[in-house]
C-alpha positions as CSV (number, residue, x, y, z in Angstrom):
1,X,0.0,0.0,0.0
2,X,1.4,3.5,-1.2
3,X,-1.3,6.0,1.1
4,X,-0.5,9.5,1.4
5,X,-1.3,12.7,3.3
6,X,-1.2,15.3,0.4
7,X,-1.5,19.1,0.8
8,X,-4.8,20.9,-1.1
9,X,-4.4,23.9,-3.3
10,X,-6.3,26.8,-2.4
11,X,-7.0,28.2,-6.1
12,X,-7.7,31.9,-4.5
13,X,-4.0,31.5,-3.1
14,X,-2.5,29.3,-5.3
15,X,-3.8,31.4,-9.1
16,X,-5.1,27.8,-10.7
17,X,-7.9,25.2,-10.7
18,X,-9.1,23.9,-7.5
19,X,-7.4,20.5,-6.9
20,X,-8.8,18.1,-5.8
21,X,-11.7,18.7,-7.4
22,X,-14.4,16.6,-4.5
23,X,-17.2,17.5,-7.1
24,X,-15.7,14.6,-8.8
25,X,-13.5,12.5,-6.5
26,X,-10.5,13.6,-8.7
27,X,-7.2,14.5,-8.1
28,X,-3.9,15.6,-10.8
29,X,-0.4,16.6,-10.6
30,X,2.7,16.6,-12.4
31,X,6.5,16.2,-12.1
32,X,7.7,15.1,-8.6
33,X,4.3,14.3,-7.4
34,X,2.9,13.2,-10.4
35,X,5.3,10.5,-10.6
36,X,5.2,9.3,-7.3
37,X,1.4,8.9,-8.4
38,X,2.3,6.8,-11.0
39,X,4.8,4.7,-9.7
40,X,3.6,4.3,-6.4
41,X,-0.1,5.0,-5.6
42,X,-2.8,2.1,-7.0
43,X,-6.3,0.9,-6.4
44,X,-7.2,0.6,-2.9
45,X,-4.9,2.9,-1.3
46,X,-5.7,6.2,0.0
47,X,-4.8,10.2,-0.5
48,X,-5.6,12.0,2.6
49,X,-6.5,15.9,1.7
50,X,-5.1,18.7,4.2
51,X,-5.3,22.3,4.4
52,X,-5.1,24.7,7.0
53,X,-8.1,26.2,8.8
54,X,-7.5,29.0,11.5
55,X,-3.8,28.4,11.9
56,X,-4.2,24.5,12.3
57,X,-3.7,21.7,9.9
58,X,-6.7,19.8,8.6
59,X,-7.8,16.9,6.9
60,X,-10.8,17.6,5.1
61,X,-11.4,14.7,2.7
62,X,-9.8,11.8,1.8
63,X,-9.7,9.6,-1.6
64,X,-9.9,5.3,-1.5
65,X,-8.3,5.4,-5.4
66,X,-10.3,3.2,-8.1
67,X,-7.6,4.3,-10.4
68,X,-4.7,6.5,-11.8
69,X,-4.4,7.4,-15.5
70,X,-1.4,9.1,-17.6
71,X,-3.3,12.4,-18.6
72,X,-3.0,11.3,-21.9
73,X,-4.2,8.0,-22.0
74,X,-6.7,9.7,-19.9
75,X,-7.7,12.5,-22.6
76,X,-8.9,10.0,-25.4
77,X,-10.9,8.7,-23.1
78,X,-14.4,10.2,-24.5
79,X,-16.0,9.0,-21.5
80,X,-13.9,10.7,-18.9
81,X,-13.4,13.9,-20.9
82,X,-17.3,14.2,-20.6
83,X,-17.8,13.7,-17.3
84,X,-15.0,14.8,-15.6
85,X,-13.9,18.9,-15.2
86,X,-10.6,18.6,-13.4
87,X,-8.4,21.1,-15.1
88,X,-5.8,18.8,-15.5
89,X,-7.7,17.5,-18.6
90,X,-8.3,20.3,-20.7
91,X,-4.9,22.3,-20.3
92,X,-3.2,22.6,-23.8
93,X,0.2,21.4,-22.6
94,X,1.0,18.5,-20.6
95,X,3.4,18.4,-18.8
96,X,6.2,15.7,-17.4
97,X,4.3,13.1,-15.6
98,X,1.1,14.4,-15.5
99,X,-2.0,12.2,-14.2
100,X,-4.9,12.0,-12.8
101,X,-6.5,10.1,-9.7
102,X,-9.9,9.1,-9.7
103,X,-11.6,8.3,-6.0
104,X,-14.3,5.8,-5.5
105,X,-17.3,7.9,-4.9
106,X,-18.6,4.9,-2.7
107,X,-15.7,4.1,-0.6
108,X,-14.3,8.0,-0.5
109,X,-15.6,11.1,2.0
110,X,-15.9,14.5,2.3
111,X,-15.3,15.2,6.0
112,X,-18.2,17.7,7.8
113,X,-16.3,18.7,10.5
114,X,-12.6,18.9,9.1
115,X,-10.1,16.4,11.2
116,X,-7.6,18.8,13.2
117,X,-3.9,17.6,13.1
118,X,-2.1,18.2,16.4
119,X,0.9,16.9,17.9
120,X,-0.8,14.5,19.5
121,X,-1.9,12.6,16.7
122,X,1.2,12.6,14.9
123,X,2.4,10.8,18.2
124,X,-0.9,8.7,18.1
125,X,0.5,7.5,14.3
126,X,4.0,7.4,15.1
127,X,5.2,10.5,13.0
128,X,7.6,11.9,15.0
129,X,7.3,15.2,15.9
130,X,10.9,17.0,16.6
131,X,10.4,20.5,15.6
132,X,13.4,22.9,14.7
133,X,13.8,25.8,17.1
134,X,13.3,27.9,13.8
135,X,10.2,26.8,13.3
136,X,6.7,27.6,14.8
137,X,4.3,24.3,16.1
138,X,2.1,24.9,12.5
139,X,5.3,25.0,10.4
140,X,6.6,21.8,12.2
141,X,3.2,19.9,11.4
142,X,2.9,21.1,8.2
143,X,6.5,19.7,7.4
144,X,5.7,16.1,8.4
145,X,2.3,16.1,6.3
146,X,3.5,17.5,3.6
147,X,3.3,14.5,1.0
148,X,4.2,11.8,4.0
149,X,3.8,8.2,3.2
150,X,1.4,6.5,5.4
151,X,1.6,2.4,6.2
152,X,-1.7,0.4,6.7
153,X,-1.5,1.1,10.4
154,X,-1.7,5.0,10.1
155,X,-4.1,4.7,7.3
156,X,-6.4,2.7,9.7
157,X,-5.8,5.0,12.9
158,X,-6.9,8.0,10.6
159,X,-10.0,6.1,9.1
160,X,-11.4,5.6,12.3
161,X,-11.1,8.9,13.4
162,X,-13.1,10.5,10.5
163,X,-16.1,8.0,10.8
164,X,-17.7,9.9,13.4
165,X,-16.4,13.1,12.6
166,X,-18.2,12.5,9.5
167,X,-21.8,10.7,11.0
168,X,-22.3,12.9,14.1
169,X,-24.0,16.0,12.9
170,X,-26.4,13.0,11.1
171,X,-26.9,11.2,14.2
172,X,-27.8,13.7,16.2
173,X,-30.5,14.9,14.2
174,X,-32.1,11.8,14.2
175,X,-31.9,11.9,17.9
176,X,-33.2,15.3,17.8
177,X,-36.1,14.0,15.7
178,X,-37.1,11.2,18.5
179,X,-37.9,13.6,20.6
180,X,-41.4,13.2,22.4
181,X,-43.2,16.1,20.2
182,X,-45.5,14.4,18.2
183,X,-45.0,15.6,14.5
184,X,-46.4,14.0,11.4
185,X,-44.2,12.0,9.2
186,X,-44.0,15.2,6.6
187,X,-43.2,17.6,9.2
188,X,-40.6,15.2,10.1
189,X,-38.9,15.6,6.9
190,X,-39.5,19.4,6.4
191,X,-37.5,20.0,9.5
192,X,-35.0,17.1,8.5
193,X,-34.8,18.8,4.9
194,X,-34.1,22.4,5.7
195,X,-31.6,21.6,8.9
196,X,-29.8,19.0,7.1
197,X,-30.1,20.7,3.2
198,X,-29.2,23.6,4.9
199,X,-26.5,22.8,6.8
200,X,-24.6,19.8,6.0
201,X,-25.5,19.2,2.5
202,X,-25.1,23.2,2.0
203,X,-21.6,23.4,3.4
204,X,-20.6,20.3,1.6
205,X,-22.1,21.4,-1.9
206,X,-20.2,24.8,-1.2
207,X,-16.9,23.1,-0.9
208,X,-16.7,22.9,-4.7
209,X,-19.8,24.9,-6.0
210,X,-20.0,28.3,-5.5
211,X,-22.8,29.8,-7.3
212,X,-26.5,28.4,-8.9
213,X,-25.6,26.0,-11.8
214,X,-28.0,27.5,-14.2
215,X,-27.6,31.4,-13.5
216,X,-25.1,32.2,-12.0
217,X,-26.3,33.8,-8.6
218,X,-22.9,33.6,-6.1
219,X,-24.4,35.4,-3.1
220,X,-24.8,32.1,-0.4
221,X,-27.8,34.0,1.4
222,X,-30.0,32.9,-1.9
223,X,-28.4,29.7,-2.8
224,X,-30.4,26.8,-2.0
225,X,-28.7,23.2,-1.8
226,X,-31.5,21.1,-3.6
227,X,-31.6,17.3,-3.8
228,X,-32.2,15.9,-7.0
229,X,-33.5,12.8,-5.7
230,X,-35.9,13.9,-3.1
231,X,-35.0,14.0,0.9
232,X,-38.0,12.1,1.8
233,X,-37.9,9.2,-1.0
234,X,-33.9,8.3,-0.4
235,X,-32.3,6.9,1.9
236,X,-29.5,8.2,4.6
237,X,-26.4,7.8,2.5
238,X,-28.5,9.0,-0.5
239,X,-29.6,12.2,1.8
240,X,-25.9,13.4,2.3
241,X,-24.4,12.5,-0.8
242,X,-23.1,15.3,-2.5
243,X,-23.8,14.0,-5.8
244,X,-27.4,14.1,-5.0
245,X,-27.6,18.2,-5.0
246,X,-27.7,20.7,-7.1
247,X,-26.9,24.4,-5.9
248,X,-29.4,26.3,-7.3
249,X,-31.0,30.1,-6.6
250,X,-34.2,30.0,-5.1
251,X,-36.1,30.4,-8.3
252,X,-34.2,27.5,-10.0
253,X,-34.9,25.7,-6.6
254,X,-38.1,25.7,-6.9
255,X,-39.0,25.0,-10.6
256,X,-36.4,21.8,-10.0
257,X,-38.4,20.7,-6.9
258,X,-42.0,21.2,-8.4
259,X,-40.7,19.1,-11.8
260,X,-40.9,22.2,-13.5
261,X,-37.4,21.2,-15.2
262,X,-34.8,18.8,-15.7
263,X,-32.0,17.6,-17.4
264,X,-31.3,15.2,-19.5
265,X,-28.1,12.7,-19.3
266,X,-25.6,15.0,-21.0
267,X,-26.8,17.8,-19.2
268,X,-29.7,19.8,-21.7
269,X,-33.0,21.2,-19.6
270,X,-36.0,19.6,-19.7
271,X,-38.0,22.2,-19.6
272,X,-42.3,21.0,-18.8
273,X,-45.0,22.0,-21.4
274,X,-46.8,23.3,-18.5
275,X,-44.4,26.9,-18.4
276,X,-45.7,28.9,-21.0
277,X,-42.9,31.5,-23.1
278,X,-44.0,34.4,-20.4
279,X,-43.1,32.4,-17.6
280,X,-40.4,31.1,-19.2
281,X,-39.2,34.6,-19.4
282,X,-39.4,35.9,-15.7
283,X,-38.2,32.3,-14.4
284,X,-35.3,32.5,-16.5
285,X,-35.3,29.3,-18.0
286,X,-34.4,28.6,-21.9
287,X,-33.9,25.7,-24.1
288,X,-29.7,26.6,-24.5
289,X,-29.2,26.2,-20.7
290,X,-27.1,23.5,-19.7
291,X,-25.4,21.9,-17.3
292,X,-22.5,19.2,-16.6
293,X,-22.5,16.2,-14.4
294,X,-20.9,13.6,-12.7
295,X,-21.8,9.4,-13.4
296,X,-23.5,9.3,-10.4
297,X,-25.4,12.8,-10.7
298,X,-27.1,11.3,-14.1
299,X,-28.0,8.5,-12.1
300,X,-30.0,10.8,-9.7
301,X,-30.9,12.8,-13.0
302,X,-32.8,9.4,-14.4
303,X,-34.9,9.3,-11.5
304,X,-35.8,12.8,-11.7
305,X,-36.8,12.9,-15.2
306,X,-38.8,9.5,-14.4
307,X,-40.4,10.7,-10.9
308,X,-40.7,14.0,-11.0
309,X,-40.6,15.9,-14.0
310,X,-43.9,17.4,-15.1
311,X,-44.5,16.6,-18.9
């Protein structure tokens, strides 16, 4: 196993693409690093994702890889190169080395609440800690992440960590929802919907979405993170899954929702004979719009044309 703790590049810092891209469970680099993907890293093991959040290191996602590709065996692949946006694919040049990692969407995570990296834990995994009197505590940390080859032991010790960092803002609801009031089973979900779609599944969506898909609207106070497959006809994995949403504005929101629109698999509306051209108009919906997705968004897509589009 060739698992590593990898560094993620802030694109507002860093003057490029966001990468990884967790819309998409991908991951590319080139030169040093990209050869070390290549050589070394292989299905099954795993690329931890830091970054630092208020002066301390976090993990905040982590990869289990189904595969690495060359970027150019990757690029005449039709399949990938139309379902897949990581910049890596679609720059002109390519450069020494270059690949690309794709995570399994199944077996890979986004974390909620970010996983803090103290010195504690590197003792916890054996990384030994040893700072230089030059350095501050953060620097010293950042060092021995930086790209730092993990063993099956560490990999474990880290994986158990983020399982209820991931599952405890979920659990609690449910508890929350237990309580002794005595709702009706749609209530239930309302509440579930706008706390969770809200909150969780908002955050999460934000992570690599930062404005509504269709027009464009970037201010969060009227972004709304809408499930394609509904809340109350999926089930809890389904519920959080960031490849069931769609960050839409509220008017987008709602003709989604209602069945109003759809898409189809390579991403054209669906737009229902119900909305006449005036409505149309002040909605701002058109026939041109368009939209790209992952695999498993079309799969949510296919049961929203078939449940709930309007004809």
């Amino acid at each position: 196993m060739s698992s590593y703790i990898i560094p993620y590049l802030d694109p507002k810092q860093h003057n490029r693409e966001e990468d990884p891209l967790f819309s998409e469970y991908t991951y590319g680099d080139n030169g040093d690093r990209g050869l070390i993907l290549k050589a070394k890293v292989s299905k099954g093991d795993f690329l931890f994702f830091y970054k630092t959040i208020e002066k301390n290191p976090c993990i905040t996602a982590f990869y289990e890889v189904e595969k690495v590709l060359d970027i150019q065996k990757a690029k005449t692949n039709n399949k990938i190169m139309m379902n897949y946006r990581n910049s890596h694919l679609f720059k002109n040049n390519v450069q020494k080395n270059e690949v690309i990692v794709f995570g399994n969407p199944e077996k890979s995570m986004i974390l909620e609440h970010p996983l803090a990296i103290k010195r504690t834990l590197l003792e916890e995994l054996s990384i030994n800690y040893n700072p230089s009197p030059n350095h501050t505590e953060l620097q010293t940390i950042t060092l021995k992440l930086r790209w730092k080859r993990l063993d099956n032991s560490q990999v474990k010790i880290l994986l158990e960590k983020m399982k209820p960092l991931h599952n405890e803002s979920f659990l609690k609801l449910e508890k929350d929802l237990e309580s002794p009031i005595v709702l009706e089973k749609t209530e239930k979900e309302a509440i579930a919907k706008v706390r969770i779609g809200q909150s969780i599944f908002k955050r999460t969506l934000l992570e690599f979405e930062k404005k509504c898909r269709l027009c464009g609207v970037s201010d969060e106070r009227f972004l709304i993170a809408s499930h394609i497959k509904p809340w109350s006809q999926s089930n809890h994995q389904e519920r959080l899954d960031v490849n069931n949403g769609l960050l839409l504005c509220p008017n987008h929101d709602f003709l989604f929702d209602k069945g109003y629109i759809s898409f189809e698999e390579e991403g054209k509306i669906l737009i229902s004979s119900s909305l006449d051209e005036t409505a149309k108009v002040f909605l701002n919906v058109n026939d041109k719009l368009k939209i790209r997705m992952t695999e498993i968004q079309k799969r949510y897509m296919e049961w929203h044309r078939e449940n709930i589009l309007n004809p």
